[in-house]
GUNU-186489 format. One line per field, with one value per residue: x, y negated, z of N, C-alpha, C, O in turn; residue in one letter; residue number from 1. Coordinates in steps of 0.02 Angstrom, whole numbers. Atoms other than C-alpha are relative to their C-alpha. Layout:
BEGIN
neast: (X,...) .
nnorth: (Y,...) .
nup: (Z,...) .
caeast: (X,...) .
canorth: (Y,...) .
caup: (Z,...) .
ceast: (X,...) .
cnorth: (Y,...) .
cup: (Z,...) .
oeast: (X,...) .
onorth: (Y,...) .
oup: (Z,...) .
rest: (A,...) .
nr: (NUM,...) .
# end
This chain:
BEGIN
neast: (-31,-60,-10,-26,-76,-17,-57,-10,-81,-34,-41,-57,-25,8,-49,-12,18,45,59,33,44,6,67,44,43,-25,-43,-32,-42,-31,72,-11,-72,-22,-65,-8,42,48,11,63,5,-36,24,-72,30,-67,-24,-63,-22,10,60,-21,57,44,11,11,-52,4,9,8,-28,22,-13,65,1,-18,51,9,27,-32,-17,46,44,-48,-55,36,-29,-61,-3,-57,-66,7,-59,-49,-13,59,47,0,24,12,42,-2,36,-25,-5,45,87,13,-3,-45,-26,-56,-58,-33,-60,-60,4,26,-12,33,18,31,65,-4,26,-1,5,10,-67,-5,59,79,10,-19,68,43,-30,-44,-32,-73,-65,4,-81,8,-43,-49,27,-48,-42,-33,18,40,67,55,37,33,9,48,10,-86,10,-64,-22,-64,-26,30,58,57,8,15,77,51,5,61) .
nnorth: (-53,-39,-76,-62,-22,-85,-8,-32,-10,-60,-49,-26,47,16,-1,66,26,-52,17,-3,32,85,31,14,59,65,3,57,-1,59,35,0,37,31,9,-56,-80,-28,-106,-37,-62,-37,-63,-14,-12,-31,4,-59,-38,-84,14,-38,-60,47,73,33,40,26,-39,4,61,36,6,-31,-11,-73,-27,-17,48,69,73,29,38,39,56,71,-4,13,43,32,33,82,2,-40,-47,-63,-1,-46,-6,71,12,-7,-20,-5,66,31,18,-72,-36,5,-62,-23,-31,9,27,-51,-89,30,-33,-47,33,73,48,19,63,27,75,22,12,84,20,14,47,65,9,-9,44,18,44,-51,28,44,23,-24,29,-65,16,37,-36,-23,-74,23,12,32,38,22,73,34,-18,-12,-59,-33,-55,-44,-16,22,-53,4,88,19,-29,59,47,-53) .
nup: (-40,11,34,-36,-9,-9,38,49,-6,24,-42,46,77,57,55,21,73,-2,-11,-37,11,-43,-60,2,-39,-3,-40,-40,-38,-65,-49,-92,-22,-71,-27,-54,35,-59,-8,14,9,33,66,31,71,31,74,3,69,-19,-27,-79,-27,-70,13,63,12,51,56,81,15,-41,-72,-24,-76,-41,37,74,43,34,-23,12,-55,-66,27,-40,-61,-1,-34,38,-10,-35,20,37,-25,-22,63,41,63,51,55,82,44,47,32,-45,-16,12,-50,-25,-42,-36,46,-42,1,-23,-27,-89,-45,-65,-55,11,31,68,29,85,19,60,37,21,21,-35,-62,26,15,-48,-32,-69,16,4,-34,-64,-8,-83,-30,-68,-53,-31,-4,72,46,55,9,45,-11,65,18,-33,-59,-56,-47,4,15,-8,64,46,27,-50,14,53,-2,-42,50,42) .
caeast: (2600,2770,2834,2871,3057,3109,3294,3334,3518,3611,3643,3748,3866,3761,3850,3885,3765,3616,3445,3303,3119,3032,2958,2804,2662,2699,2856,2913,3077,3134,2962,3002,3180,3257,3425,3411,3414,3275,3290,3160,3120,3243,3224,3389,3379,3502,3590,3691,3763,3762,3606,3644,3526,3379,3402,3336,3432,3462,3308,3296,3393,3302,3346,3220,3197,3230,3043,3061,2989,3012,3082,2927,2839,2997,3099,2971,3052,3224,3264,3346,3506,3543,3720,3845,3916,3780,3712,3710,3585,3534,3359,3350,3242,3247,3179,3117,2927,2956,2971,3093,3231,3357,3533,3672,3811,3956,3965,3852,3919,3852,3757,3756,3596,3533,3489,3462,3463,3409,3542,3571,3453,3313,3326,3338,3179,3088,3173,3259,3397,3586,3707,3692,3834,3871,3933,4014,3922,4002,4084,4149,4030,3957,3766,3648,3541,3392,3375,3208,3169,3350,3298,3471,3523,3660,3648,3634,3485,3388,3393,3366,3192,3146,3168,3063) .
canorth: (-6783,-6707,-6548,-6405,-6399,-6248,-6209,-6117,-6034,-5929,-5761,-5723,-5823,-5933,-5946,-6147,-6208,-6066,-6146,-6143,-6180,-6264,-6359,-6316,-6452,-6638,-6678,-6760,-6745,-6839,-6917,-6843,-6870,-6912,-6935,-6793,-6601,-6541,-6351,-6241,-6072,-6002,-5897,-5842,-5817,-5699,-5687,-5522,-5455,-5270,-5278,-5200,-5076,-5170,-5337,-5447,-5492,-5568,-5486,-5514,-5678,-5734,-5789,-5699,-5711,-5558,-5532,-5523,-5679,-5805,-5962,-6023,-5986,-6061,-6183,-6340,-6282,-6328,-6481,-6648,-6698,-6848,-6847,-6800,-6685,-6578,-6587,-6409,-6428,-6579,-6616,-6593,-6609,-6555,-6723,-6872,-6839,-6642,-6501,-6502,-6389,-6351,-6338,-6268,-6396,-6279,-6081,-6111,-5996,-5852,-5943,-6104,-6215,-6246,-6447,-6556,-6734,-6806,-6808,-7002,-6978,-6928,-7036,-7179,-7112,-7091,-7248,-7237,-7315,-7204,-7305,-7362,-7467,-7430,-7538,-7509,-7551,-7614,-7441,-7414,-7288,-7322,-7377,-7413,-7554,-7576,-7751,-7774,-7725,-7710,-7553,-7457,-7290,-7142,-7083,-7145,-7024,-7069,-7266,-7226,-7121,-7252,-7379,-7271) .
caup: (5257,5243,5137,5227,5274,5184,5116,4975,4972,4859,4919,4788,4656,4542,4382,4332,4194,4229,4202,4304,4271,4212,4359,4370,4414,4458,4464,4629,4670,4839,4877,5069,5063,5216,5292,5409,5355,5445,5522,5438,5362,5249,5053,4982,4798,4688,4546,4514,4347,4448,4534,4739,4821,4916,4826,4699,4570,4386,4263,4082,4122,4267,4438,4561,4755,4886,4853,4663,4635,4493,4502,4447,4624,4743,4626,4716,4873,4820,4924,4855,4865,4997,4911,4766,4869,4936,4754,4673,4546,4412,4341,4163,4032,3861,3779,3872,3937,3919,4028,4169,4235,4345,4279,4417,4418,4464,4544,4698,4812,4940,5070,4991,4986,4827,4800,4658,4608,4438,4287,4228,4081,4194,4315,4182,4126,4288,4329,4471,4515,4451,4569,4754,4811,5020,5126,5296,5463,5625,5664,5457,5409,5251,5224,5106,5105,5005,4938,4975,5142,5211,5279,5297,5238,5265,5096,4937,4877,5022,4975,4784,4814,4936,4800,4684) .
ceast: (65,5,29,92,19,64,-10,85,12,19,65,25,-40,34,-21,-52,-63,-55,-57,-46,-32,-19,-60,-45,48,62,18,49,48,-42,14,86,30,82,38,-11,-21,25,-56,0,55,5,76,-20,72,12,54,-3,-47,-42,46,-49,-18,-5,2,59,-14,-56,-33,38,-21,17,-66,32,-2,-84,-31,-39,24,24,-78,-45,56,9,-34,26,73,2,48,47,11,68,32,-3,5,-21,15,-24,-21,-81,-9,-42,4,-7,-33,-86,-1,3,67,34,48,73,46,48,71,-18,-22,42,-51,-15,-11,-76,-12,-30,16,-36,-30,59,-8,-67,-63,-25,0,-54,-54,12,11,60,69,50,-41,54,-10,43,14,-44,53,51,39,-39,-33,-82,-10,-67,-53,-25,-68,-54,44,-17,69,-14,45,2,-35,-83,-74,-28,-25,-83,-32,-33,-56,-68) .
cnorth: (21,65,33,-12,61,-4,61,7,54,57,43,-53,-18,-35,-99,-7,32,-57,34,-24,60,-12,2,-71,-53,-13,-60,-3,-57,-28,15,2,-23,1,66,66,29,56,20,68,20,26,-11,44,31,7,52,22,91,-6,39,40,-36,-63,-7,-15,-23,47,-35,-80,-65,2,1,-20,64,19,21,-47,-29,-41,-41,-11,-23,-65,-69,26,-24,-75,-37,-3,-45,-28,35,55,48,24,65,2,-84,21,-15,2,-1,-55,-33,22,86,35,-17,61,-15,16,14,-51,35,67,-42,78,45,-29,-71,-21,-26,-88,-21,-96,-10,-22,-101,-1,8,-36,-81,0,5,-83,-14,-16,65,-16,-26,-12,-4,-71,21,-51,-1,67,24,30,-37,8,-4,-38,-18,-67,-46,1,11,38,38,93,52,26,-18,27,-27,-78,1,36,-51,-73,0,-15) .
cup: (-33,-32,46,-1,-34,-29,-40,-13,-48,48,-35,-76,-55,-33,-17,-91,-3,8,16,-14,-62,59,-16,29,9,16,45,50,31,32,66,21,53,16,36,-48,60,-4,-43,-17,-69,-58,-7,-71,-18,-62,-24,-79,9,48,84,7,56,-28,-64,-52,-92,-59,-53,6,46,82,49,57,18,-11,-53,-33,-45,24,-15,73,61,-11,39,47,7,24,-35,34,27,-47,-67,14,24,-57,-33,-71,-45,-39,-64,-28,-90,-45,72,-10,-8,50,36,32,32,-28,59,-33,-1,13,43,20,44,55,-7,-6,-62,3,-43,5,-76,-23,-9,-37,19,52,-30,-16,35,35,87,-12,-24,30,59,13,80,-2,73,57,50,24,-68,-25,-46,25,-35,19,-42,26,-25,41,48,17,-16,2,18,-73,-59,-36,23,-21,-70,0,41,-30,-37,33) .
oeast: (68,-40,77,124,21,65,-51,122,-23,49,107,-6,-37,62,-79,-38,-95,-49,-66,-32,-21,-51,-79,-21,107,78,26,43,85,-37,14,113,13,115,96,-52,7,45,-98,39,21,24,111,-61,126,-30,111,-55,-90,-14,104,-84,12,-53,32,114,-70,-27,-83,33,-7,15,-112,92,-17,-88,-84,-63,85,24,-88,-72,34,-6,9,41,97,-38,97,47,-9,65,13,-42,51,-41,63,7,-9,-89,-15,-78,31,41,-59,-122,-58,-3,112,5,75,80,42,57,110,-68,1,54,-107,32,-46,-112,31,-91,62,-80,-37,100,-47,-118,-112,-81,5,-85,-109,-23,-6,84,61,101,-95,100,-65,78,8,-54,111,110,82,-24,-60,-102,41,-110,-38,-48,-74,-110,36,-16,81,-54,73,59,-96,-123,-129,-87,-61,-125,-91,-82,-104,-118) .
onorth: (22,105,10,-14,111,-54,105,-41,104,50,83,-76,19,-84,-118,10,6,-97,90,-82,120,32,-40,-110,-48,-5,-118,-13,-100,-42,-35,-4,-82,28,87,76,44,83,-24,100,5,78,-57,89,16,2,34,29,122,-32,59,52,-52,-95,23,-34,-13,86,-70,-116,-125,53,-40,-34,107,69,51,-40,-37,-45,-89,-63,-23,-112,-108,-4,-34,-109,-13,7,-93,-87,92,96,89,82,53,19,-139,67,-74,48,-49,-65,-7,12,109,2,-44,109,-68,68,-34,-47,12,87,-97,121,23,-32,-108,10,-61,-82,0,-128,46,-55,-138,-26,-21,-38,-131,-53,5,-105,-51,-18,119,16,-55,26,-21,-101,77,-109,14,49,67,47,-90,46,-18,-14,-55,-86,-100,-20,25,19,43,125,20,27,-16,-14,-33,-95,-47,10,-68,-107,-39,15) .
oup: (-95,-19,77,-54,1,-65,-26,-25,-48,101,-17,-123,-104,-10,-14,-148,-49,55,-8,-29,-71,89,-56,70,-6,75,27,111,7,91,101,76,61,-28,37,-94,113,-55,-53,19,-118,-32,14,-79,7,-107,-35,-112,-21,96,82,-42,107,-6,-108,-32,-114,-96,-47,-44,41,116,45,61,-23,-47,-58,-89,-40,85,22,91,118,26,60,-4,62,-8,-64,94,-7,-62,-79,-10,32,-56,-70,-121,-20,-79,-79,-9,-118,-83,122,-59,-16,101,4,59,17,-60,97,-94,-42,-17,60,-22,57,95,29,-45,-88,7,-78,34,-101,9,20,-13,-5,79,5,-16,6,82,133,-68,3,17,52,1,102,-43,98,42,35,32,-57,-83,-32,69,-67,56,-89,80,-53,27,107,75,-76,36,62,-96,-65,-60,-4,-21,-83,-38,34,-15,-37,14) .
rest: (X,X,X,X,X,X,X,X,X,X,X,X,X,X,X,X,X,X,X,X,X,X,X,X,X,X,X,X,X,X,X,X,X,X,X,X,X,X,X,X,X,X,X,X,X,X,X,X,X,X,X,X,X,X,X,X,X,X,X,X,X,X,X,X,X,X,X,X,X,X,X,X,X,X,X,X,X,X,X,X,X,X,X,X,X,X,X,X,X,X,X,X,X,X,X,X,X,X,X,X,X,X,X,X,X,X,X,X,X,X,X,X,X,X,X,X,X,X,X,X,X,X,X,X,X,X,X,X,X,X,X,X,X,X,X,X,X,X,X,X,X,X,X,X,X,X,X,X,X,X,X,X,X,X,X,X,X,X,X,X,X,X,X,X) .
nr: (1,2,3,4,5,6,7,8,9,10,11,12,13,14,15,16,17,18,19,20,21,22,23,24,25,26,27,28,29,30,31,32,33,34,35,36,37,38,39,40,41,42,43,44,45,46,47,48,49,50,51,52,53,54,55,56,57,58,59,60,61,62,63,64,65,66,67,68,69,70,71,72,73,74,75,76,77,78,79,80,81,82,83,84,85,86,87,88,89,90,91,92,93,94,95,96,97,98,99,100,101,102,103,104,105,106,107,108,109,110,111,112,113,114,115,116,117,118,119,120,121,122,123,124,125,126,127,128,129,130,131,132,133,134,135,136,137,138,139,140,141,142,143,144,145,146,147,148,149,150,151,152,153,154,155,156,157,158,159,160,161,162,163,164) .
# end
């Protein structure tokens, strides 16, 4: 069966480099992976210096939900990355075979979606693949093709979890 559709968005500026975690329980990020971003239900998580009136925000160093949760009971809701470009966050872990976290990549932004891909060295150690090479189908758009099932792709992410 499928994971719940859910997004996970900044509602306020997270700071570039802020870790997250660990992941609790198994990690399996991308197993439902897909091409498409499904619609679904929504959480917006915050991160404020000066806290607001009514909303969650940064305590003792932790990034909470509008309910005051941890990251500990959402962060499995954060959805992968089909792409670079969508990619907010990076799987990290402190040695190989250890706990895993969340690192932002950049300032996410107010309203952004938070997703996450695996850094190089964890994806070298989960082995998956760190490069898909596209090629262009009969209208130009790039594909991905995995090379052994030809089954075609739209984004790299989607072709390297499928690999997996």
């Amino acid at each position: 069966s499928r994971a719940p559709a859910i997004s996970v968005s900044a509602e306020s500026c997270i700071p570039a480099g802020l870790r997250l975690g660990p992941v609790p329980g198994t990690f399996k990020l991308g197993k439902y992976l897909s091409d498409r971003k499904e619609p679904g239900p929504k959480k917006k998580v915050f991160s404020y210096t000066v806290p607001p009136v009514f909303q969650v925000r940064m305590v003792r160093g932790e990034l909470v939900d509008e309910a005051g949760s941890s990251a500990l009971e959402w962060i499995g809701l954060i959805r992968a990355a089909r792409n670079s470009q969508e990619q907010t966050l990076e799987a990290v872990a402190d040695l190989p075979g250890g706990q895993i976290f969340y690192r932002a990549l950049r300032d996410v932004q107010p309203g952004e979606e938070l997703t996450v891909w695996y850094s190089n060295p964890l994806a070298q150690w989960f082995d998956i693949p760190v490069t898909a090479t596209p090629t262009h189908d009969e209208k130009g758009e790039e594909r991905y093709i995995c090379w052994y099932c030809w089954r075609t792709f739209k984004y790299p992410n989607s072709l390297k979890a499928h690999v997996h």
